[in-house]
N, C-alpha and C positions, 0 to 999 in steps of 0.2 A: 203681176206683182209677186205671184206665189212663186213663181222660176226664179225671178231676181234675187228674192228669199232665202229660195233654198240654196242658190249655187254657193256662197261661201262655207254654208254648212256640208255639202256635199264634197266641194275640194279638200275642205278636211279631214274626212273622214276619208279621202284615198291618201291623202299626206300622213293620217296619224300609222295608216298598216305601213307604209315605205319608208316614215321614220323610224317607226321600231323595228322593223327587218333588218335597217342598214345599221341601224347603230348595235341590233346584236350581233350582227355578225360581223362589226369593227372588234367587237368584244371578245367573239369566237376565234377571230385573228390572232389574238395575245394583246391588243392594245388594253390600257388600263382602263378598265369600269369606269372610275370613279370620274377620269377625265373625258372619255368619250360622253359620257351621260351628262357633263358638266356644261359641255360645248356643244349638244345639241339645243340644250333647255337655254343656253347664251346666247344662240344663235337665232332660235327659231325666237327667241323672246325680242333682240333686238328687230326681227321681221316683222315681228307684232307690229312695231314703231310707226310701223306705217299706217294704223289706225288715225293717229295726226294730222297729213294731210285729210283724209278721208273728209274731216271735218271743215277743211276752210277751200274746197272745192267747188266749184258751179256747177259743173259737168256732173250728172247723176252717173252716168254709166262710168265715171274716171272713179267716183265714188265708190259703186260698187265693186271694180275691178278691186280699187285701197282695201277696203274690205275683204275683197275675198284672199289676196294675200296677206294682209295680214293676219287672219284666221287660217291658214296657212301655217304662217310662222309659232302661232300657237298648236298645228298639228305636228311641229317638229318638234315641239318642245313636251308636249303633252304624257307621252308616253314614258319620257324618260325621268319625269319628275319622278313616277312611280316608284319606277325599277332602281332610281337612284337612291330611295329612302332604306329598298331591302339592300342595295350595295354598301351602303353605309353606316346599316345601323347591325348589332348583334341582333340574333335571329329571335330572343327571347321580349324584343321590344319594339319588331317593326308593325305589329299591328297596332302598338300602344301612339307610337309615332306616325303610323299612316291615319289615323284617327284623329289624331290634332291635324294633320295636313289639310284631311277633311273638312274640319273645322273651319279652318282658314278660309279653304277655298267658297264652303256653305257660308261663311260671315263676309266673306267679299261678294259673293252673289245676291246674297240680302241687300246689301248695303248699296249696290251698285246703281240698280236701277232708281233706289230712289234718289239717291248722290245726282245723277244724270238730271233725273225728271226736276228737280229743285233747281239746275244750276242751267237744264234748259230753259226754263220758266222765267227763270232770272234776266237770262242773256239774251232770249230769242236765238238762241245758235247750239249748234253741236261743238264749236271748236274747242272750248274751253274745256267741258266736259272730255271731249277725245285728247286734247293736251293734256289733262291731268293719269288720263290711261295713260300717257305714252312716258310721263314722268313715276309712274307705278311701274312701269316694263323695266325702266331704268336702277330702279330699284334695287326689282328682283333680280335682274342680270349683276348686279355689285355685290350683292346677297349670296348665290350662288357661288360667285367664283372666290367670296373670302371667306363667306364662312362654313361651307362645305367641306369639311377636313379629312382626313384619312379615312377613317372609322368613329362614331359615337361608341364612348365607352358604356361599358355597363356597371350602374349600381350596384356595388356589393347588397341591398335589400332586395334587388330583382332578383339577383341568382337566387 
């Protein structure tokens, strides 16, 4: 059980170094930051998606495999949420705005497991639970790509 475990976490952690490799050096090529970092985190997010089947499957091992790309798709995406906060924000506010990212991401983490444990309880099933992940993925992919803008301005109070 500890192998089956660990392989999704382990595939992503080789996916999150060869996403951020490749995508900085689409960067280093002259392609735009804003868009390269935009379409990793789009892509790898809609990969996630496949947490969805993962839930309404028989087959353990077709399960785990859903799993493990889809955490996958979250290591393509992972890296570039970061880098795209410093691409976008002025330099005197991205740890103000890495900081709420955090936020985010430590109140989805709270939130999740028990969201899960409650609506497995409910259902007798993952699928509902992992459809609502895959409608969250959806989300943030429409999130990303409208309203991620050129640059965040900066408040005349910051300067």
């Amino acid at each position: 059980m500890g192998v089956y475990s660990a392989m999704p976490l382990v595939a992503m952690s080789v996916i999150i170094v060869i996403a951020g490799t490749l995508s900085d050096s689409l960067v280093k090529k002259g392609y735009d930051e804003r868009l390269v970092r935009k379409a990793f985190i789009i892509v790898g997010l809609a990969i996630g998606c496949l947490i969805v089947p993962a839930g309404i499957v028989t087959d353990k091992m077709t399960a785990v495999w859903l799993l493990t790309i889809s955490l996958c798709g979250l290591g393509i995406c992972s890296p570039n949420t970061w880098t795209l906060t410093q691409a976008v924000c002025h330099k005197k506010i991205v740890g103000t705005v890495s900081g709420i990212q955090n936020f985010g991401g430590n109140l989805g983490g709270i939130l999740a497991p028990a969201l899960t444990g409650f609506i497995v309880h409910a259902t007798k099933s993952f699928a509902l639970a992992l459809g609502l992940v895959g409608v969250i993925l959806v989300v943030g992919m429409i999130a990303y790509w409208f309203l991620i803008s050129d640059t965040v301005e900066v408040n005349a109070d910051v300067r």
